[in-house]
Structure formats: structure tokens, C-alpha cells
C-alpha positions as CSV (number, residue, x, y, z in Angstrom):
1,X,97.4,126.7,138.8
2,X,95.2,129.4,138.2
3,X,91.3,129.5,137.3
4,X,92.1,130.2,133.6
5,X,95.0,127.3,133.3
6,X,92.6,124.9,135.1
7,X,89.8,125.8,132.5
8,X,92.0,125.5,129.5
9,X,93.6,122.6,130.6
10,X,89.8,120.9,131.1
11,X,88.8,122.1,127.7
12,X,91.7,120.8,125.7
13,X,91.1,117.5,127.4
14,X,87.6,117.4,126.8
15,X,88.2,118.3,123.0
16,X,91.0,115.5,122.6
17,X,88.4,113.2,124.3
18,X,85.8,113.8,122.2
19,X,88.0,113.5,119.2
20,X,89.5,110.2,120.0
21,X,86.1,108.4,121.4
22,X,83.3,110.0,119.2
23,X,82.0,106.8,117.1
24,X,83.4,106.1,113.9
25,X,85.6,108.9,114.2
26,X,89.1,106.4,115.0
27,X,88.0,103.7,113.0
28,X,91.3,102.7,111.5
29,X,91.2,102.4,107.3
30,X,90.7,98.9,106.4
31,X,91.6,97.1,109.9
32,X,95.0,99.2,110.5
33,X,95.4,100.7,113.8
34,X,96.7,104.1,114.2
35,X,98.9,105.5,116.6
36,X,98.7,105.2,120.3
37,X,99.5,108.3,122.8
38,X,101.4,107.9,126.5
39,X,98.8,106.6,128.9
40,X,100.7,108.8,131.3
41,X,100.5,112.4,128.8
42,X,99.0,115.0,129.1
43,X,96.3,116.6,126.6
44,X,97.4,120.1,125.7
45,X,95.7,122.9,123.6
46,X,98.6,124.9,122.3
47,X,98.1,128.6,120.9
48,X,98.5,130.8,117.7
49,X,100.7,133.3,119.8
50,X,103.3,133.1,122.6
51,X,101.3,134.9,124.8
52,X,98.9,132.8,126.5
53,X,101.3,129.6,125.5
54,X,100.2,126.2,127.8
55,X,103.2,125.1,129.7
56,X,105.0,122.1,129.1
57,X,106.6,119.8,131.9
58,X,108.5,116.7,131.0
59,X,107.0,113.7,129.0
60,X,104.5,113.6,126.4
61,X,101.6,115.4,125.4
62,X,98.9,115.3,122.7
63,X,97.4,117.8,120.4
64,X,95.6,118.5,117.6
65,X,97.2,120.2,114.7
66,X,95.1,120.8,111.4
67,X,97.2,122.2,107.9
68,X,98.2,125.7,107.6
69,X,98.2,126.1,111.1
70,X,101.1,126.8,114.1
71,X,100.6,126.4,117.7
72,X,103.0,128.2,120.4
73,X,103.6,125.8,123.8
74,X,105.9,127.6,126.6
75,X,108.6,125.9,128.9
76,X,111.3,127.2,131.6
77,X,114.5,126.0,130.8
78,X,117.9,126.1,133.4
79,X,121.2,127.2,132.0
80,X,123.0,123.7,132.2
81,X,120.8,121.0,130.5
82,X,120.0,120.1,126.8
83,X,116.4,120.1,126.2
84,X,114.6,118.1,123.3
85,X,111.3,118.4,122.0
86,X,110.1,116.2,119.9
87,X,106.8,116.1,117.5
88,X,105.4,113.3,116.3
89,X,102.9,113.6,113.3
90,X,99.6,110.7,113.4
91,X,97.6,111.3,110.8
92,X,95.2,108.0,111.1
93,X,95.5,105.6,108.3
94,X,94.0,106.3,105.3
95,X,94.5,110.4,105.4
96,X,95.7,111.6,102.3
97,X,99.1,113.3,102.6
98,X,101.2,114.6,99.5
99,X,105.1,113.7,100.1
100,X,107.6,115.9,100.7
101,X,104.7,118.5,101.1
102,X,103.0,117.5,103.7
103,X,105.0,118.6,107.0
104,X,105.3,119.3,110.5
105,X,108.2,121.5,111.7
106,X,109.2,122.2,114.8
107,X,111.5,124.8,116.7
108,X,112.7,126.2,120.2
109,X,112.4,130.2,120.2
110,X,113.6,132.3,123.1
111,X,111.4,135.0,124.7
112,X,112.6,137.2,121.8
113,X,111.9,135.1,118.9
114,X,114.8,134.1,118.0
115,X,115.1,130.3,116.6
116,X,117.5,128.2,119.0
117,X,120.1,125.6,118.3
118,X,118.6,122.5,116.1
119,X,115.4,122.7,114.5
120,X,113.0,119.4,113.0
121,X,110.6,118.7,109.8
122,X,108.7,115.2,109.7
123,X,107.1,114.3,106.2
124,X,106.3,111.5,104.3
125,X,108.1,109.7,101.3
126,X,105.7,107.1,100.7
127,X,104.1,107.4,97.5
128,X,100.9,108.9,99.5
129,X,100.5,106.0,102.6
130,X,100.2,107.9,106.3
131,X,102.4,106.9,108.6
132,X,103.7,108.4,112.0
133,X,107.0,110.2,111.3
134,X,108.2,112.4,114.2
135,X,111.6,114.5,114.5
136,X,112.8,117.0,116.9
137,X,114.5,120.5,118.0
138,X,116.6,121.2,120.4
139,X,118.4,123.9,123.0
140,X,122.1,123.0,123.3
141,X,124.1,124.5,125.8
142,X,128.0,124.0,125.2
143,X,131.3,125.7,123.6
144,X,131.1,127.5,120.9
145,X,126.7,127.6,120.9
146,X,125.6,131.2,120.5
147,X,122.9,132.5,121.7
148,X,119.5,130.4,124.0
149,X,122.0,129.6,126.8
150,X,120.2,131.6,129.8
151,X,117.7,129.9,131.7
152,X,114.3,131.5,131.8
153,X,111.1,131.2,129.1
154,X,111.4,129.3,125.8
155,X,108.4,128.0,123.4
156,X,108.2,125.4,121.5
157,X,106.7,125.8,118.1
158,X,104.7,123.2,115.8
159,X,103.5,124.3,112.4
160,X,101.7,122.1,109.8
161,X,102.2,122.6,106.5
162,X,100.6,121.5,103.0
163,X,99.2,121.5,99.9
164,X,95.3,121.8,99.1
165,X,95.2,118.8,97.6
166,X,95.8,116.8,100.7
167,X,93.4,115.8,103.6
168,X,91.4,118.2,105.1
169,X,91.4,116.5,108.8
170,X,93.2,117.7,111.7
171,X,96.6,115.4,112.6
172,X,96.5,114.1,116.0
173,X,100.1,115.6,117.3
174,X,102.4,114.5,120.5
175,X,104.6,116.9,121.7
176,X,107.6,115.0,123.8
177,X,109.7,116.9,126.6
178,X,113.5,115.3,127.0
179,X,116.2,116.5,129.2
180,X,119.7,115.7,128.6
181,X,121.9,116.5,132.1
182,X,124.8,118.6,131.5
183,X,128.5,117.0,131.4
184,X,130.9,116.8,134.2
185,X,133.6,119.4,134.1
186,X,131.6,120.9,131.4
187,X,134.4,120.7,128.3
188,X,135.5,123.6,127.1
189,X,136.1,122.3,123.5
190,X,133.9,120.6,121.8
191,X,134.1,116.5,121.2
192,X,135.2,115.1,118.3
193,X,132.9,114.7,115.4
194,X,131.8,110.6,114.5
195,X,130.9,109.4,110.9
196,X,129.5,106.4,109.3
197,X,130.4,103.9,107.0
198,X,129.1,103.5,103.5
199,X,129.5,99.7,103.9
200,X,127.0,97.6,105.0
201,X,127.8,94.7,106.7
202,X,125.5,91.5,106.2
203,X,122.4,91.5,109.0
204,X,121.9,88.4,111.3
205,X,121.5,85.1,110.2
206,X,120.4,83.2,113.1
207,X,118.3,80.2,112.2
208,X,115.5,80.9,114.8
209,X,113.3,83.7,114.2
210,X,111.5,85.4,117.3
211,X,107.7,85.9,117.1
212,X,107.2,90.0,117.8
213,X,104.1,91.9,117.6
214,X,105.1,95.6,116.5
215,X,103.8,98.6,118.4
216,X,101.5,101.7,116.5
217,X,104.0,104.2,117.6
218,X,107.2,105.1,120.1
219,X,105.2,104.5,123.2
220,X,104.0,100.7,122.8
221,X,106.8,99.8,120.7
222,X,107.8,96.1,120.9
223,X,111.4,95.2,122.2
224,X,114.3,93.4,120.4
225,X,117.3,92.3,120.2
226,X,119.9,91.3,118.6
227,X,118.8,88.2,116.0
228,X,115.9,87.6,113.4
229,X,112.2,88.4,114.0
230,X,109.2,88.1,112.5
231,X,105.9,90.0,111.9
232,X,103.3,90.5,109.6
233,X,101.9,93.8,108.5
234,X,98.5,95.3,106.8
235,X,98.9,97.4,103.4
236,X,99.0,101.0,105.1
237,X,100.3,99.9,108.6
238,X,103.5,100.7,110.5
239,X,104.8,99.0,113.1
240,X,107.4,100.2,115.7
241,X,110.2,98.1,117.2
242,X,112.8,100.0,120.0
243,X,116.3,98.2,120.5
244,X,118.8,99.2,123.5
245,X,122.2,100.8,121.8
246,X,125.0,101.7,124.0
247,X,127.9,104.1,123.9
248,X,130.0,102.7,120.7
249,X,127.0,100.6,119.1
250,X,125.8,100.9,116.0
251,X,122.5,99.6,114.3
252,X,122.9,97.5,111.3
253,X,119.0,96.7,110.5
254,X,117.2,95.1,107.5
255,X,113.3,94.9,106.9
256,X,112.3,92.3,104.1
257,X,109.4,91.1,102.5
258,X,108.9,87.5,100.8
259,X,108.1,86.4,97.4
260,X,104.5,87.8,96.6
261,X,101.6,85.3,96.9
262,X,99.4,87.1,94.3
263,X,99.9,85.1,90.7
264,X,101.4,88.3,89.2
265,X,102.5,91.4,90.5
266,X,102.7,94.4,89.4
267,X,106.4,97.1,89.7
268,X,105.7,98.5,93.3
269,X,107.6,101.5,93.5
270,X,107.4,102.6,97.2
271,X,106.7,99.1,99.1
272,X,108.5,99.2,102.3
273,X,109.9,102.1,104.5
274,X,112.7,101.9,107.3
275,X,113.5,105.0,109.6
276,X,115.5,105.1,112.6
277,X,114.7,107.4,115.4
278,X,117.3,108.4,118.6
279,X,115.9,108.2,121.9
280,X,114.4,111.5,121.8
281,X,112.5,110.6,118.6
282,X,114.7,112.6,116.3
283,X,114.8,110.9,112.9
284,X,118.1,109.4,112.7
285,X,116.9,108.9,109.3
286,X,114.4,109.4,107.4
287,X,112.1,106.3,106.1
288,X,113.7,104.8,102.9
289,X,111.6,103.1,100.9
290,X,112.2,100.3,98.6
291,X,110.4,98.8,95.5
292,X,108.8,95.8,95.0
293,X,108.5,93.4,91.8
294,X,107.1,90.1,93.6
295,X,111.2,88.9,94.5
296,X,112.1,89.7,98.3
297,X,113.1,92.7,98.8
298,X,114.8,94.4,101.6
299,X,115.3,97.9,103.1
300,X,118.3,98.6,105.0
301,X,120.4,100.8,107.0
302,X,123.8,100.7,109.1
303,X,124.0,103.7,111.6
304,X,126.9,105.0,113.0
305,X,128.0,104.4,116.1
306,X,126.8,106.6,119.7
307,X,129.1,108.9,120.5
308,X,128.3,112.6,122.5
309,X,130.9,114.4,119.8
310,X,127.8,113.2,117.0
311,X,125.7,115.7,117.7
312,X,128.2,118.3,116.3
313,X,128.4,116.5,113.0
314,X,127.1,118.3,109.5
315,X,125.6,114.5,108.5
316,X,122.0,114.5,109.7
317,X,122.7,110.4,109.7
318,X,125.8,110.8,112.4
319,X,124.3,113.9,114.6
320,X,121.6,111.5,115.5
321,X,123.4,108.7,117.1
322,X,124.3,111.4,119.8
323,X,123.3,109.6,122.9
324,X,122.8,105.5,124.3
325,X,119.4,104.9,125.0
326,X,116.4,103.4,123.3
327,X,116.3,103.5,119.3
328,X,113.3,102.7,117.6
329,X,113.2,101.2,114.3
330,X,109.3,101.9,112.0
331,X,108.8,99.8,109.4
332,X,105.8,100.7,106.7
333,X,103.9,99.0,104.3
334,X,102.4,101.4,102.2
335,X,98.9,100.9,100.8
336,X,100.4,100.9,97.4
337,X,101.6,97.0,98.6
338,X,98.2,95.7,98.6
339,X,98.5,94.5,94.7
340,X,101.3,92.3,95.9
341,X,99.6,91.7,99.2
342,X,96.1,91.7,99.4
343,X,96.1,89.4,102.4
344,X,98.9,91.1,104.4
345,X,102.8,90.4,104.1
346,X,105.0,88.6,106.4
347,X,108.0,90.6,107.6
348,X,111.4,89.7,108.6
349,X,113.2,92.2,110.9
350,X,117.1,91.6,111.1
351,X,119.1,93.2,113.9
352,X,122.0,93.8,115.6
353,X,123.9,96.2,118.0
354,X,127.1,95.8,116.7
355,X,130.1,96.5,118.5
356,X,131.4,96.4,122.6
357,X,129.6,99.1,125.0
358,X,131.8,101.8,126.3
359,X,131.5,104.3,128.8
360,X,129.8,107.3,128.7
361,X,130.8,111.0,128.9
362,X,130.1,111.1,132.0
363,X,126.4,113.3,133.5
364,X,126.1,115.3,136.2
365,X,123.0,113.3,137.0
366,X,121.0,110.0,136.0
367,X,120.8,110.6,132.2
368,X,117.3,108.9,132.3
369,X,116.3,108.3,128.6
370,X,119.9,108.5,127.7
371,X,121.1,105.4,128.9
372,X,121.4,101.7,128.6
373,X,119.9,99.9,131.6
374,X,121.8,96.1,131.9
375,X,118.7,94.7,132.6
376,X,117.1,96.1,129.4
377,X,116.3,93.1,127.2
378,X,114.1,91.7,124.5
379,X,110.3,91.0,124.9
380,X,109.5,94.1,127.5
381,X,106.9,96.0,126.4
382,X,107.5,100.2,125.8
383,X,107.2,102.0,128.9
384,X,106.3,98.7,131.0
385,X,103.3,97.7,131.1
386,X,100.5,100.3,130.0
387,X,97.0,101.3,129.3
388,X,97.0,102.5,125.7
389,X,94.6,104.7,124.7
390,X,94.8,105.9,121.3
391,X,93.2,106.9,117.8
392,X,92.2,103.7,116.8
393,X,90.5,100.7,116.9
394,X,87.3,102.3,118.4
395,X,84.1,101.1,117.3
396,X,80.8,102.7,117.0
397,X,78.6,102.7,120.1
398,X,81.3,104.2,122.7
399,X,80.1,106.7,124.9
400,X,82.2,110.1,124.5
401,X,83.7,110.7,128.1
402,X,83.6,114.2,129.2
403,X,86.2,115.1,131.6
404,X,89.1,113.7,133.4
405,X,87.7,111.8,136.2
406,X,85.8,109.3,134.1
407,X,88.8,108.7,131.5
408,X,91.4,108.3,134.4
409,X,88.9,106.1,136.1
410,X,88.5,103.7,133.5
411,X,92.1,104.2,132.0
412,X,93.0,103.1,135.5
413,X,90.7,99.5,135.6
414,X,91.8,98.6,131.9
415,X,95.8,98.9,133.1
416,X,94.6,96.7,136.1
417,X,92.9,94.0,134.2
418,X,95.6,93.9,131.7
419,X,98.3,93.9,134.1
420,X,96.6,90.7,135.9
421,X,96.4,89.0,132.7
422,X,100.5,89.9,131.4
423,X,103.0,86.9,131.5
424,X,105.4,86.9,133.7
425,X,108.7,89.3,131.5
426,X,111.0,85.7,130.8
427,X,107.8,84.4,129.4
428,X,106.7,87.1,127.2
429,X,109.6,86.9,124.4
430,X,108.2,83.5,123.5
431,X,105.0,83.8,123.8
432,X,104.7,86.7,121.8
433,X,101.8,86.8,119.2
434,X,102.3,87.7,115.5
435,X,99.2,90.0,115.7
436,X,98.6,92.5,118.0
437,X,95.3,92.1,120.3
438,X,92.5,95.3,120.0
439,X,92.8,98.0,122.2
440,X,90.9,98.6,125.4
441,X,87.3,99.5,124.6
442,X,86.5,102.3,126.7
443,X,82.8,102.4,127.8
């Protein structure tokens, strides 16, 4: 790497830094946590232009995006493999967003400009309550795709947009690189399209419900399975939940809330949100949010079911069930809830992976993300067992770190202490807590 990338690379980190660990600055609004980057990403200052783009490698990376603006990141992609890129909006709780208005879009342009294959928008639909939404865009290579299929330079593009009215403060951003390997015998026609039901089947009834503790985001999400689980959520938090689904399965998924404890409540008419992302955080679909009137409520959704033909599908719904992998299930409580819920409201996540696993289409190579593991199974945390540094949760009084040394360093003793403290993974499903425990204090 040369002088310049080194330098640029040190400042970006040392801005990010500063952003995440200057006192007071991450205190979450009214105890709820916000979103958690990779332990393992990488802190990136993307540019106005093409020109003097950052590079991307695979995984995740974290940014800073503030409204009105567009930053250019550049990548070198072969002439065989699908590349995602997703890009996950964090505005901390609290930050005022407008719905529908408030945006982040992102694309994949060639050296030339020229926009390639899918493109992504995350925004909110929550009556004004932050929460991380994330999507993705993508360069497909296959029959009948025109146009992005040499290998060579690509950038990825990220551009906030919104109103005046909404809040002034730079979003914290993360920027995900995904590879999807090319097919054997690369077809020559395309697969058949899937679809989806409009029928909802009824969601599990078991008569145990499973203690989970949500994550803040994708990469501390909590795992489960199929059955009936239970959490409790903050006015204004979102919690994530990631559930294996193979070749053939299909999500059916319901998020309800209880009879209100307050003596009368008042019409709620954004309460609870449900989205469904794909395993390279593309919005399956978009949070849905339900009203509220004091009777239990429930928000719901039954995907379709994986298949590789999906992603050539017109129904946003269907073209995101394109690959087996982890899914990851958000559920929100928006801020407008607190009237029913001052104290915080108990959740009861449903869910199965309906149907029998099939085989795949068959890689050239280890799909990675894109694939089931057997031994994938309820109670493992996100990623295995990390050191999560993120937006929140820090208090006044922590010293800002100034370069990489000092943050790996300590990053490195926290994932030490808590790996010597983590239950053994057969105990962890029941001894999960209903709250999740503060993150490391760094300093």
C-alpha cells in the first residue's frame, strides 16, 4: 500500500474513532443501544468522486455518511462471480428521520459510469422511530445480463438523501462486500422464476418459549430456530434475530406484542415493524408495521421459498429469497409505543423454516455466506464469538483512542475476557438472558 493509502486509511480510522468514543457522543436515547459494527471491519473514508476511491476487499466496513451527500468506494471484480454490496443505514436512536424521505441508495457503476445490474434504497416507515434498515446492489454475471460482465474496476456508490426537516447528524454507514461463486456449467438459460403465496399459514405453537436476547444489528444478531421465543424491547429499539434457511425453505415469521399494561391506551398507528433481510442484507422486505390499540397485535410475513431462479423474478419479495444462508429477521418498536409501553413490552417471536432442504445449484467453489452449514443451530451467537464495538452504550469519561494500535489492543483483551467467560454452545440456548448485557467499555 502506498504512503497516501496508508495515511488515508489512518485518518478515516482515527475520525471513526473519535466519533464512536468521544463522551456523550454514543449515548443511546433513553437506554436503547444502537447498532454494532464487525469487530473484524475495516473503517473506510469513501470519496465525492471516483478518482481517488478507497478500495474495498471482502467483509464489512464502516463509514460515515451525513444527508445530501455521496461517497464513491472502488473494487476489482473477476468476470465469473456475483458481487453484493450491501449498505446498512445506523442512525443512533433518537435521530430524527422523515419516512419514505429519508434514504440511502446504493449502486455498482463500471469505470464508465454506467449503473450495473440491481440497485438498493433503505428508508424508514416508522412513523419517525430510527432503526437500522440496510439493502443492497449487485453485479450479476449470467444469460441474458447486458453490460458490467468484464472483470476489471467497479465502484460502489452510497448517497444519502433527505429532507431539511430531518436530523442534522452524520449516519454511521457499513458497507458489506459478498461474493457469490459462479455456477457449474454455467447455464446458458436462465432458471425458472419462484413466487410466493398470499396465504399465510399459522406460526408455531409450541408450548415452551426459548429465552433470546436480540442483537443491535446483522453482526451480533441472536440465533433461532424453529419454535416460539421471547424478548422484550425498549420504545425506539430494534432487535435482530438470523435463522438458517435452506434450498426450498421458506420463512413464515410472526412478531407480537401483549395486552398493554398502561390503564388506557391510546390508537398506535405504527407500533411494531418486521423486515426480512437475505444473507447479503438485501431487504427481502421492507419493515411492515402494525398498529396497536392495547389488544395483541402481531406483524407477520411468509416468504417464498430459496431458489437461484428468484433472483430473476419482477417481485422484490421473491428475487430476495435467491440464495440458502443466514436470514435475519429485525423487529422494531417505535418510540411512538411508549404510551402503550412506558416500561418496555414483551415480545413473542414465532418461527419456522418450513419445508424439506434440497440441493443446491451447484458452485464452482464453497459458496461461503450462501449456504446452510448442518451444524448451524440455535443459541450461537452472529459471527461466533466477538468483540463488539459499536455506537452505543458508551458513557462519559472514555478516553478517545487515537490510532489503530491502542483500539486493536484493547479490542483484542475485551474478546479474550469475554471469550473466557462464554458458556459452553449446548448451554447457551438456555441460559440465554432476556436483556442484553452493556457493551465493552473501552478505556
Amino acid at each position: 500500500m502506498s504512503a497516501s493509502g496508508t495515511g488515508r486509511r489512518a485518518a478515516a480510522l482515527t475520525a471513526l474513532t473519535a466519533l464512536v468514543l468521544t463522551p456523550g457522543a454514543a449515548a443511546a436515547a433513553d437506554g436503547v443501544p444502537g447498532y454494532r459494527m464487525a469487530s473484524d471491519g475495516t473503517a473506510v473514508k469513501g470519496t465525492a468522486g471516483a478518482a481517488d476511491a478507497p478500495r474495498l476487499g471482502p467483509g464489512q466496513h464502516a463509514d460515515t455518511l451525513r444527508r445530501g451527500e455521496t461517497k464513491y468506494y472502488a473494487v476489482v471484480l473477476d468476470a465469473s462471480s456475483n458481487a453484493y454490496f450491501s449498505a446498512v443505514a445506523a442512525p443512533r436512536p433518537g435521530t430524527k428521520v422523515e419516512d419514505y424521505r429519508d434514504k440511502l441508495t446504493v449502486t455498482v457503476q463500471d469505470s464508465g459510469g454506467t449503473t450495473c445490474g440491481v440497485s438498493g434504497t433503505a428508508q424508514f416507515h416508522s412513523g419517525g422511530t430510527a432503526y437500522p434498515a440496510a439493502d443492497y446492489a449487485a453485479r450479476l454475471i449470467g444469460p441474458d445480463v447486458t453490460g458490467c460482465q468484464q472483470a476489471g474496476p467497479y465502484y460502489v456508490v452510497v448517497s444519502r438523501e433527505g429532507p431539511a426537516t430531518s436530523g442534522p447528524e452524520p449516519w454511521p454507514i457499513e458497507i458489506g462486500h459478498f461474493t457469490e461463486p459462479a455456477l457449474k456449467g454455467r447455464p446458458s438459460t436462465r432458471p425458472s422464476e419462484g413466487s410466493r403465496s398470499s396465504a399465510t399459514p399459522a406460526p408455531p405453537a409450541d408450548a415452551t418459549a426459548h429465552p433470546v436476547a436480540g442483537g443491535t444489528g446483522f453482526n451480533d444478531a441472536a440465533t433461532v430456530g424453529k419454535g416460539v421465543w421471547k424478548d422484550r424491547l425498549t420504545p425506539g429499539e430494534t432487535r435482530f434475530y438470523r435463522v438458517p434457511v435452506d434450498w426450498g425453505q421458506r420463512l413464515n415469521l410472526s412478531a407480537e406484542l401483549p395486552n398493554s399494561p398502561a390503564p388506557s391506551t391510546a390508537y398506535v398507528p405504527d407500533a411494531l415493524g418486521l423486515a426480512v433481510y437475505n444473507p447479503a442484507r438485501g431487504r427481502v422486505r421492507e419493515a411492515r408495521f402494525v398498529a396497536y390499540a392495547g389488544k395483541p397485535a402481531a406483524a407477520r410475513d411468509f416468504t417464498a421459498p430459496v431458489a437461484h431462479g428468484n433472483r430473476w423474478a419482477p417481485d422484490r419479495a421473491v428475487a430476495g429469497m435467491r440464495f440458502a444462508g443466514w436470514y435475519y429477521v429485525a423487529v422494531t418498536l417505535t418510540s411512538r409505543a411508549a404510551s402503550a409501553f412506558p416500561e418496555g413490552a414483551d415480545l413473542t417471536l414465532r418461527v419456522d423454516a418450513r419445508g424439506t432442504p434440497q440441493a443446491g445449484p451447484g458452485y464452482v467453489e464453497p459458496a461461503g455466506d450462501f449456504t446452510v452449514d448442518p451444524g448451524d443451530t440455535a443459541g450461537r451467537p452472529a459471527g461466533g464469538i466477538r468483540t463488539l464495538v459499536g455506537y452505543a452504550g458508551i458513557g462519559a469519561g472514555i478516553v478517545l483512542l487515537a490510532g489503530l494500535g491502542a483500539w486493536t489492543l484493547l479490542a483484542r483483551r475485551a474478546a479474550a475476557a469475554r471469550l473466557s467467560r462464554t458458556p459452553p454452545m449446548d448451554q447457551q440456548t438456555t441460559q440465554a438472558s432476556p436483556r442484553r448485557s452493556a457493551p465493552p467499555r473501552v478505556g
